[in-house]
ZALUMNU-652426 format. One record per atom (N, C-alpha, C): residue in one letter; z, x, y. Coordinates in steps of 0.001 Angstrom, whole numbers, plus 500000, padded with zeros to 6 digits. Layout:
% residues N
aZXY ...
END
This chain:
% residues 368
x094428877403247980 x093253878268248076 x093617879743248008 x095131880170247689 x095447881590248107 x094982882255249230 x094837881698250462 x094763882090251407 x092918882689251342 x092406881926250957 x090847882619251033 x090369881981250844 x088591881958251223 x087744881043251821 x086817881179250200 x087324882458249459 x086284882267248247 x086492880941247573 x088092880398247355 x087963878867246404 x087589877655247373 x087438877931248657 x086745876727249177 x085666875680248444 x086367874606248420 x084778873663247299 x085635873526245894 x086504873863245849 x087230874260244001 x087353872993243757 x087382871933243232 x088202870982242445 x089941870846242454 x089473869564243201 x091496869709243478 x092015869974241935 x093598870366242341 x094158870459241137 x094347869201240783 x094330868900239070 x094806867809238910 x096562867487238220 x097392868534238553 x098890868282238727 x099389869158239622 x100811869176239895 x101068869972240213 x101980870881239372 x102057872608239975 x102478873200239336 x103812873711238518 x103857874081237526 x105375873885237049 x106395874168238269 x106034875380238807 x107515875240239853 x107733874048240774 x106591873428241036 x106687872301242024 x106995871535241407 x106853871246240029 x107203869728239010 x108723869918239625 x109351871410239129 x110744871264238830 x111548870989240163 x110922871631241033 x111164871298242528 x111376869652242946 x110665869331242362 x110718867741243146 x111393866875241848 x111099867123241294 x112672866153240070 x113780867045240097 x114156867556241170 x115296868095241086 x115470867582242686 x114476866372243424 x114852866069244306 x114265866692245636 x113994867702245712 x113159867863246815 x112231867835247324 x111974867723248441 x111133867377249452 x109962867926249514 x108717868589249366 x107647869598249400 x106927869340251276 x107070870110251828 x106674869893253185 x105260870041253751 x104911871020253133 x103314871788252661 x103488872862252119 x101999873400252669 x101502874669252060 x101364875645253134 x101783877195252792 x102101878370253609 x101036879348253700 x100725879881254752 x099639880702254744 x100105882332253755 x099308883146253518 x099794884226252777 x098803885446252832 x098806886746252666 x097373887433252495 x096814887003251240 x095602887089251449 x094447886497250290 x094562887159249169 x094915885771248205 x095392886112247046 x096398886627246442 x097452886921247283 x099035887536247693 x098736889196247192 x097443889788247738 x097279890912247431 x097678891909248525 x098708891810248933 x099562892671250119 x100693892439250851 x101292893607250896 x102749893539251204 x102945893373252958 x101788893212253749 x101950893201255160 x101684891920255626 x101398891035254712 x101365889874255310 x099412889383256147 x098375890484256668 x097417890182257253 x096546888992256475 x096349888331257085 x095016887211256915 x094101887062257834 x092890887963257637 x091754888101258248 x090942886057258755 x091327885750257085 x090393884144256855 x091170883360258078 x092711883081257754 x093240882034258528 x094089882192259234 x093775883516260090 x095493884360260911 x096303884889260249 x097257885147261242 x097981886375260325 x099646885233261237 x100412884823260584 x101813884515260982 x102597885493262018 x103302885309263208 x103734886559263746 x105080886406263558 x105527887915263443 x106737887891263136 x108293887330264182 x109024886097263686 x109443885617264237 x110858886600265029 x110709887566264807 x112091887661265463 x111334888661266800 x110202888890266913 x109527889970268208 x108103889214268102 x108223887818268569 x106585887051268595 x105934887718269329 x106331888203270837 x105707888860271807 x105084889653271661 x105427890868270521 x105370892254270227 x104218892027269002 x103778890937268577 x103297890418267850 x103443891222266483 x104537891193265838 x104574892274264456 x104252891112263272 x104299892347261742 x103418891467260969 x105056890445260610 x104538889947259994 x105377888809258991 x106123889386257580 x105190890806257431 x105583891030255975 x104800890270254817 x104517890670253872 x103646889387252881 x104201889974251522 x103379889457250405 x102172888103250453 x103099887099251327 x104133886501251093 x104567885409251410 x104629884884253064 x103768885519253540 x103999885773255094 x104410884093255757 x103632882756255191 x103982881676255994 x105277881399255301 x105473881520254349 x106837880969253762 x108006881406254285 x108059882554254744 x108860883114255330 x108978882672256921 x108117882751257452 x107949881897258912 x108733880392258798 x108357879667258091 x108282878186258353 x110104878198258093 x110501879184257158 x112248879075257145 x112569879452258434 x111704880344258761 x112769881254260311 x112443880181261590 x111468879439261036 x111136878617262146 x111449877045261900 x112612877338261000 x113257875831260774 x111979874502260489 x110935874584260308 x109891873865259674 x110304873066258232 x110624874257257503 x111298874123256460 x113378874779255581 x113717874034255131 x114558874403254538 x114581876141254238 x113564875939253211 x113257877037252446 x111821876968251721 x111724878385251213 x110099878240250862 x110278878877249312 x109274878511248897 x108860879510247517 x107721880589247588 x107583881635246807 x106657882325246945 x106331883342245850 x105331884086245718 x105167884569244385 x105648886463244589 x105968886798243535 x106506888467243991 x106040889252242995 x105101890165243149 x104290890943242333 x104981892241242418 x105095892774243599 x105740893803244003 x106623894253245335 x106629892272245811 x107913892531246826 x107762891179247395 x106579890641247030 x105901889649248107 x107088888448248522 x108451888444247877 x108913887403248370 x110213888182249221 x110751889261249072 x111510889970249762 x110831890940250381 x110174891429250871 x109421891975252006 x109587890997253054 x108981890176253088 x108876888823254173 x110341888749254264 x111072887955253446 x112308888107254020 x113280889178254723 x113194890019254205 x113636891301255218 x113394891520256320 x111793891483256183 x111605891927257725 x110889890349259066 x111909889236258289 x112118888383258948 x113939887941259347 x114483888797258663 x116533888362258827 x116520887132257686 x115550887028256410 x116150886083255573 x116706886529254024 x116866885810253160 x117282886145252157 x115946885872251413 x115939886491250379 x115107886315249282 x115188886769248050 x114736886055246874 x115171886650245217 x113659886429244761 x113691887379243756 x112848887682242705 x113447887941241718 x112832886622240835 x114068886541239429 x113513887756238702 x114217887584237173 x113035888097235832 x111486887148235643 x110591888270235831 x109535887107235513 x109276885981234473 x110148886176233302 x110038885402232442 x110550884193232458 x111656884020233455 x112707882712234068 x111829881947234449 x110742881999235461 x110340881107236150 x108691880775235572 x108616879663234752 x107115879683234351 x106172879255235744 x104838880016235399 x103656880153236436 x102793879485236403 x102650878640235493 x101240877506235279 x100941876654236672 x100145877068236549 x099226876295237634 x099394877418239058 x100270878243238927 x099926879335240167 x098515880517240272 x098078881132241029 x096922881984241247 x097676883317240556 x097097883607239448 x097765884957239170 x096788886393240085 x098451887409240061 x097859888294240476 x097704889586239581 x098959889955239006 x099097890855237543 x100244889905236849 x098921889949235464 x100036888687234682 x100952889604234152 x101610890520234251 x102773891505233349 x103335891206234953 x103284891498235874 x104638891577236992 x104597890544237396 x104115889363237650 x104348888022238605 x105612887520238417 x106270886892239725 x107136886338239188 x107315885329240551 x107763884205240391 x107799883092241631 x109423883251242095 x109455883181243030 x111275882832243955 x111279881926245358 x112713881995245556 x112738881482247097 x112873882307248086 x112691881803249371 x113039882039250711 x113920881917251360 x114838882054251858 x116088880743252099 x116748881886253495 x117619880963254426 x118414881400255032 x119703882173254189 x120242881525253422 x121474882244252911 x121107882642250966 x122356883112250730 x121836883922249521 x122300882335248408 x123213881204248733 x123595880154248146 x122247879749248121 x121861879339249398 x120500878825249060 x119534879283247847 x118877880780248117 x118150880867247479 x118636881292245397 x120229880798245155 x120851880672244094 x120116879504243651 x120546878400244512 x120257877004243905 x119236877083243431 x117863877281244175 x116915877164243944 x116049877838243135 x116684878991242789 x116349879667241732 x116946878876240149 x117816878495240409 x118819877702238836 x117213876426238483 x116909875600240032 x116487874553239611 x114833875431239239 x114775876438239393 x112681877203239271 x113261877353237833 x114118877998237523 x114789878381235850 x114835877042235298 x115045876265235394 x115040875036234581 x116867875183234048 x117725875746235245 x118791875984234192 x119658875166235288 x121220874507234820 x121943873902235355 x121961874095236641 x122384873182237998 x121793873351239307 x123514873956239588 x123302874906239967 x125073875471240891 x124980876657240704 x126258877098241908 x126298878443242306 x127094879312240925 x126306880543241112 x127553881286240013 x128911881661240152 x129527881661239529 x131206881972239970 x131401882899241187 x132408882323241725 x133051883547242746 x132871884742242152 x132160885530242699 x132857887297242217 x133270887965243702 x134885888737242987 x134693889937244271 x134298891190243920 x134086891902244904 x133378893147245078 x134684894102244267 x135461893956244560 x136257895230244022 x136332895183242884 x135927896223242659 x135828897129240869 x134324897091240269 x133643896523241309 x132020896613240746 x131477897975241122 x131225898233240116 x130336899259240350 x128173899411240549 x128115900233241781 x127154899305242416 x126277901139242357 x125155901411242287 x124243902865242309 x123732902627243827 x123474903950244304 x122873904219245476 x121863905142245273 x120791904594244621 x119423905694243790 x119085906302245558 x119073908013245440 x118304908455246600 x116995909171246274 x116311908924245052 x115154909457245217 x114677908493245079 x113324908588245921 x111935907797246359 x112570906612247659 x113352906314246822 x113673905130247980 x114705905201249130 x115131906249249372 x115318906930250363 x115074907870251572 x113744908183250711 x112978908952251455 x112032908483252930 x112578909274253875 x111469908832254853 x111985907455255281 x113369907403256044 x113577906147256396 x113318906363257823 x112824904636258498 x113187904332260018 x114283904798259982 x114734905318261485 x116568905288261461 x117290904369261733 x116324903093262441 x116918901956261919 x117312901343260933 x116153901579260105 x116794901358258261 x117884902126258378 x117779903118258094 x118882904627257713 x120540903533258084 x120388903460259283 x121299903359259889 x121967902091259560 x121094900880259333 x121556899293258581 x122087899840257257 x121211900167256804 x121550900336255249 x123206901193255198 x123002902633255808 x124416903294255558 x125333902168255870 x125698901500257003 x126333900702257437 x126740899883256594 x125863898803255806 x126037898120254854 x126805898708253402 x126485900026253249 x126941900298252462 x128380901040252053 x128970900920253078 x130154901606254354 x130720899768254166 x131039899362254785 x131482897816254373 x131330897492252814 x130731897897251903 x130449897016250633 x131850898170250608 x131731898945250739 x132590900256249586 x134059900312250595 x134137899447251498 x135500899458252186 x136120897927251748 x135289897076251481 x135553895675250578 x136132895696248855 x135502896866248867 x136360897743246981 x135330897489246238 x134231897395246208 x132841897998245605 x133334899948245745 x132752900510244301 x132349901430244203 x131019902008244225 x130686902641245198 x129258902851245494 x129194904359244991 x127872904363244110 x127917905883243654 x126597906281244221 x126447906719244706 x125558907818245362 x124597908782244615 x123420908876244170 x123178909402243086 x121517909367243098 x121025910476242520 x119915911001241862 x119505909700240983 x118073909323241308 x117613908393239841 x116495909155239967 x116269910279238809 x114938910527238574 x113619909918238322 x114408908707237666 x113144907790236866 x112261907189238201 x112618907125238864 x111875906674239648 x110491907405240387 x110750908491240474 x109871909375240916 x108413909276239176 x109250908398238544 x107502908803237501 x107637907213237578 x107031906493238752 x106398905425238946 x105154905615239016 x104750906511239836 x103337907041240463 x102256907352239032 x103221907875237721 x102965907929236440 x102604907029235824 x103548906250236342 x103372905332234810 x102338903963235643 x102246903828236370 x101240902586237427 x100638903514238519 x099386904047238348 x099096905222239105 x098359904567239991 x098775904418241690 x097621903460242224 x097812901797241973 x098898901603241332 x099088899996240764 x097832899809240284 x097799900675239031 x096365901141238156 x096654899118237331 x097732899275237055 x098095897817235374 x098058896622236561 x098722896642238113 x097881895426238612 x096461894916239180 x095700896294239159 x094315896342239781 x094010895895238691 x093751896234237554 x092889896106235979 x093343894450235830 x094567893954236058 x094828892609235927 x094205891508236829 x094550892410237956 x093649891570239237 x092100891453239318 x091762892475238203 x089938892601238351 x089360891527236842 x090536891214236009 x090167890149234668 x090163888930235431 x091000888477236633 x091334887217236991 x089884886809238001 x089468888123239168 x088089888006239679 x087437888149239636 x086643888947238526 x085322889639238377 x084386888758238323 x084332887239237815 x083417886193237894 x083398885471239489 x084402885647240090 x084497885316241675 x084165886089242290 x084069887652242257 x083823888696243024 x082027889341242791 x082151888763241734 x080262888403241178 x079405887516242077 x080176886196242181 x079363885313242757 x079755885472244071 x080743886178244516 x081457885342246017 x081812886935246796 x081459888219246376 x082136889511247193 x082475889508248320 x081170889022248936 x080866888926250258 x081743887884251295 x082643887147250592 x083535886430251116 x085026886834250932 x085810887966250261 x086529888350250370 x087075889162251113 x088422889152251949 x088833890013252690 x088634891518251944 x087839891953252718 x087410893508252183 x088651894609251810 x090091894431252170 x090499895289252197 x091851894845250942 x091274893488250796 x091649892634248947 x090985893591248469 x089620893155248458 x088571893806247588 x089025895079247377 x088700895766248215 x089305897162248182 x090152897933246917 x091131896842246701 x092662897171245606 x091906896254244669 x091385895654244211 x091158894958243248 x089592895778242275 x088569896313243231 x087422896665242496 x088079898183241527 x089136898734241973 x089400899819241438 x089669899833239843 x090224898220239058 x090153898013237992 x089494897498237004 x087689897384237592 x086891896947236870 x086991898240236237 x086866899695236459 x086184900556234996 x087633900924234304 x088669900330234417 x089770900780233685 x089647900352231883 x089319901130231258 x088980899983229566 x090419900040228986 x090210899123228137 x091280898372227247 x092059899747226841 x091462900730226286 x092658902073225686 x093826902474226816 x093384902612228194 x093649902885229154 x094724901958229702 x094617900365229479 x095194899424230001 x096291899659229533 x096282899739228072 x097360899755226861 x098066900334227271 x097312902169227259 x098578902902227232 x099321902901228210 x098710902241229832 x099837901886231115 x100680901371230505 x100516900288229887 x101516899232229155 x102698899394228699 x102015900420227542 x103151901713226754 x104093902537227733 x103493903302227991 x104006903844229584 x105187903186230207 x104679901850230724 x105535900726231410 x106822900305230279 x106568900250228949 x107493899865228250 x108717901113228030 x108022901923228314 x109160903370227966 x110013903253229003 x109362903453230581 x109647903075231558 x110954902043232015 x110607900633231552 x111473899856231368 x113197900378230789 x112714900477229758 x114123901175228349 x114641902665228995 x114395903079229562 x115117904258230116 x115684903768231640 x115009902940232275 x115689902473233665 x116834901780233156 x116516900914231812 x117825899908231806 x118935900688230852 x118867901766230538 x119654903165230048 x120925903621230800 x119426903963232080 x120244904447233101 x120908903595234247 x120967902321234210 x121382901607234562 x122540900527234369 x122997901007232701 x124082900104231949 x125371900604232172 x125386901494233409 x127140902311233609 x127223900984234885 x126063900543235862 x126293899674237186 x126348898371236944 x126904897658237920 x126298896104237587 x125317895854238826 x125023896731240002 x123853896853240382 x123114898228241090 x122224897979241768 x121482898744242284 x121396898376243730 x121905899399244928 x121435899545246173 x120554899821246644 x119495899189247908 x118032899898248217 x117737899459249693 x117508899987250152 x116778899322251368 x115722898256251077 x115538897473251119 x113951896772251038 x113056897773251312 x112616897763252239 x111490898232253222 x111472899740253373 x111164900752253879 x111812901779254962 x111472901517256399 x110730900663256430 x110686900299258464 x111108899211258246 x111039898642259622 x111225897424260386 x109920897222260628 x109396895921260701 x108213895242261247 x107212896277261808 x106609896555261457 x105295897385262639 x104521896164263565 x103521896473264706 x102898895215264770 x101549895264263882 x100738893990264326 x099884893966263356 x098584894741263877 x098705894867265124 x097896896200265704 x097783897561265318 x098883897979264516 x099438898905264303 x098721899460262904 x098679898336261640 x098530898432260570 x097228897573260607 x096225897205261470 x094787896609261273 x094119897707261908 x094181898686262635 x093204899231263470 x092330899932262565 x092769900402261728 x092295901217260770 x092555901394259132 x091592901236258530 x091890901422257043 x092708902029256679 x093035903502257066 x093472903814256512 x094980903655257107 x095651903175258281 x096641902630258929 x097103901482257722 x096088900420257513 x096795899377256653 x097132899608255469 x096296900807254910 x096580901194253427 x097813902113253393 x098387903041254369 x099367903822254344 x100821902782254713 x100540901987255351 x101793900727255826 x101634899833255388 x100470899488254453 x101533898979252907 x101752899559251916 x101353900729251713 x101957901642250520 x103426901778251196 x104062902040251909 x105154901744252435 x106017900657252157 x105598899628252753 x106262898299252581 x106876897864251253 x105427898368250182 x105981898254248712 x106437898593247930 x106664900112248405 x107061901240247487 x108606900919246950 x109551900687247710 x110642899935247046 x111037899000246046 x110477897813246897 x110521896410245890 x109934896690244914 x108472897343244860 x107507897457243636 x108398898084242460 x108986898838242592 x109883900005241295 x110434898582240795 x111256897563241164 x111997896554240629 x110821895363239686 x109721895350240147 x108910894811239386 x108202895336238062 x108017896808238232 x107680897654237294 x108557898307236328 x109932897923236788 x111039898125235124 x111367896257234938 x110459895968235427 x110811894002234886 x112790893432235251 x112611893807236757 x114094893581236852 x113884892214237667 x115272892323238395 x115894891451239561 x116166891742240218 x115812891071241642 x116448891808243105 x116639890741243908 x117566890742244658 x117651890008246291 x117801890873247527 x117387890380247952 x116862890656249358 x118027889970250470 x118519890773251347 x119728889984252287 x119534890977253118 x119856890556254455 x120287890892255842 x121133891978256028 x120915893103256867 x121781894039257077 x122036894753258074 x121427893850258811 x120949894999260514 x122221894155261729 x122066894800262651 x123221894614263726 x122566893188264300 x123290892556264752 x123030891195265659 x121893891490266640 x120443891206266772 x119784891192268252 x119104892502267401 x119010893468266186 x118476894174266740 x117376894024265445 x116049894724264819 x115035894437264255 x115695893955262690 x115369892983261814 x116044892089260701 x115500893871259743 x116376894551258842 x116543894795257666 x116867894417256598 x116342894831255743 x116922893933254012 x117448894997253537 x118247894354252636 x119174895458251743 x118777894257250780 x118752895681249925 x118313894822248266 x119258895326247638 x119475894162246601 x120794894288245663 x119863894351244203 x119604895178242972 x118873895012242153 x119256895334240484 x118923894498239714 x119303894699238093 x118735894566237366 x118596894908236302 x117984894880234325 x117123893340234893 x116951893516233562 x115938892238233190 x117379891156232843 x117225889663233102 x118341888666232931 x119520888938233494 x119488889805234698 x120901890068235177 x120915888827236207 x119829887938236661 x119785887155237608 x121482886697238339 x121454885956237211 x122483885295238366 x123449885710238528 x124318887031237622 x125024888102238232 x125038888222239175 x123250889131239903 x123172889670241058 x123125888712242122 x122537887551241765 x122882886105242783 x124539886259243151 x125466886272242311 x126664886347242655 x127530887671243332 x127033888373243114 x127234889973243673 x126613889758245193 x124963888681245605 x125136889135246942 x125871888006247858 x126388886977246657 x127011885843247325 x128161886713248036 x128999887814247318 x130265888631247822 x129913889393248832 x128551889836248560 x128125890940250067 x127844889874250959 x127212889259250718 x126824888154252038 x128470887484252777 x129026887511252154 x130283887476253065 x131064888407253882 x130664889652253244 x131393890794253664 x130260891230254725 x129199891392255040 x128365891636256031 x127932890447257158 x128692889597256585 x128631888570258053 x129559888398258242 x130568888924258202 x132025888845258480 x132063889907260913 x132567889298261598 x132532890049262973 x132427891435263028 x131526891536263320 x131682893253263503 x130426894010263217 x130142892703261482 x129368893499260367 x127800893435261091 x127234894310259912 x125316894316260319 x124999892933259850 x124986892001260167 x124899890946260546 x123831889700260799 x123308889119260435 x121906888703260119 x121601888067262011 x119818888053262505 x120417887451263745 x120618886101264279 
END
């Protein structure tokens, strides 16, 4: 139902969907279905319709989950399940993991076919896993790819050369982030990774080239405008909200985002062919609660423009990222994202297989 009461009454599906075909002839188990924000239209995880998941590592404190993927991410931290799948538009499957202590990947969108999933912007969607470790969510990415099931080769860190972009996504960190992340990146570069430190301009003309996530609103308003016709009044209003903004966008307009986005693309992967990856924080906070980011509109709209502003840049040059653990033992879960070109997948699968050893090694920022 994507987490909303508008497809209530729909007609079951009558298969299931390609990722689930490949999922279960490759042997696994399907346990259920995960709660998420409605329609995976947000990076905080809230669900007005059917609750909101609390975040497992401060239940008390009741913080969000992180989203879209908010139950998928729960049901791993809460040993329910193995691992989960989930869809990533602009973070939705590493957000949750981060700011739960798990791992998570978001392939190239083109790896993983979507039939039979709820689209949200058909140019950025892309499906991944959840997983405790970064092996995990390898496998399971090989078997969503339809490509041979196993890990990628050993790689070590020394002699890779790895970017440390500090504009946009540096800006304005928790100092808890600040402080995971330097850390992490202080161990990668004492393991013999070369970490370069560095200016990425391109990033700062995101706001340009997807103004408002202008190319996923206009996508998101082709997929509802016949649901939001008959059914408004049943949507979480603050869906609605991000989605009505792309009914008056017309086709000239769509395009030239498009164009835009394609230039976009070819100059990130330009400036990106000296690394074999990209360093980032996930997030810039840690968990807020969900008190925090519901009280007020404009609270939820400023803390998830937050949440996404990272991951989103990796969806909008059509890359790859994982998502892994980086914070001290006991103290709030950070993600460090490892990120590349379009088809760098299982490279960067193997690049955080090497960090994931070197940051859980005694001492290190450490998953909890």
């Amino acid at each position: 139902l994507g987490g909303s009461k508008v497809r209530i009454g729909t007609p079951p599906a009558q298969r299931d969907s390609a990722v689930v075909e490949r999922l279960r002839a490759a042997g696994l188990v399907i346990v259920g279905r995960t709660n998420l924000t409605e329609f995976a239209y947000s990076g905080l995880g809230i669900n007005p319709n059917y609750g909101t998941p609390r975040n497992a590592w401060d239940r008390g404190a009741a913080r969000i989950p992180g989203g879209s993927s908010s139950g998928a991410a729960i049901s791993v931290t809460d040993a329910m399940a193995q691992a989960a799948i989930g869809t990533d538009t602009g973070g939705s499957v590493r957000i949750p993991a981060a700011l739960n202590g798990l791992c998570g990947f978001k392939p190239t969108a083109r790896r993983v076919p979507l039939t039979g999933t709820l689209p949200l912007s058909i140019s950025a969607d892309s499906a991944g896993p959840i997983a405790r470790t970064v092996a995990d969510c390898a496998l399971l990415d090989a078997v969503l790819a339809g490509e041979p099931v196993g890990l990628p080769d050993a790689l070590s860190l020394r002699g890779l050369r790895l970017a440390v972009p500090t504009t946009v996504v540096q800006d304005e960190l928790a100092p808890a982030v600040a402080r995971a992340f330097a850390a992490a990146c202080a161990r990668l570069s004492a393991a013999g990774a070369t970490l370069a430190e560095t200016p990425f301009p391109l990033f700062a003309r995101a706001a340009e080239v997807n103004p408002r996530g202008a190319i996923s609103g206009a996508e998101a308003w082709w997929f509802h405008r016949h649901m939001i016709a008959a059914h408004a009044d049943q949507y979480d209003p603050r869906v609605l909200a991000r989605i009505r903004p792309g009914e008056p966008i017309g086709a000239a307009d769509y395009i030239e985002m498009l164009q835009q986005r394609r230039r976009f693309i070819a100059d990130v992967e330009a400036a990106c062919a000296g690394f074999d990856g990209l360093l980032m924080p996930v997030t810039p906070d840690t968990a807020p609660t969900i008190a925090e980011v519901s009280a007020r509109d404009e609270d939820y709209f400023r803390w998830n423009s937050r949440m996404l502003r990272n991951p989103s840049l990796v969806n909008l040059y059509d890359g790859c990222a994982l998502a892994l653990p980086c914070h001290p033992p006991g103290a709030a879960p950070v993600g460090l994202m490892i990120a590349g070109t379009a088809g760098a997948d299982r490279r960067i699968l193997a690049i955080g297989l090497a960090a994931e050893r070197v940051l859980r090694e005694p001492g290190a920022s450490a998953v909890i």
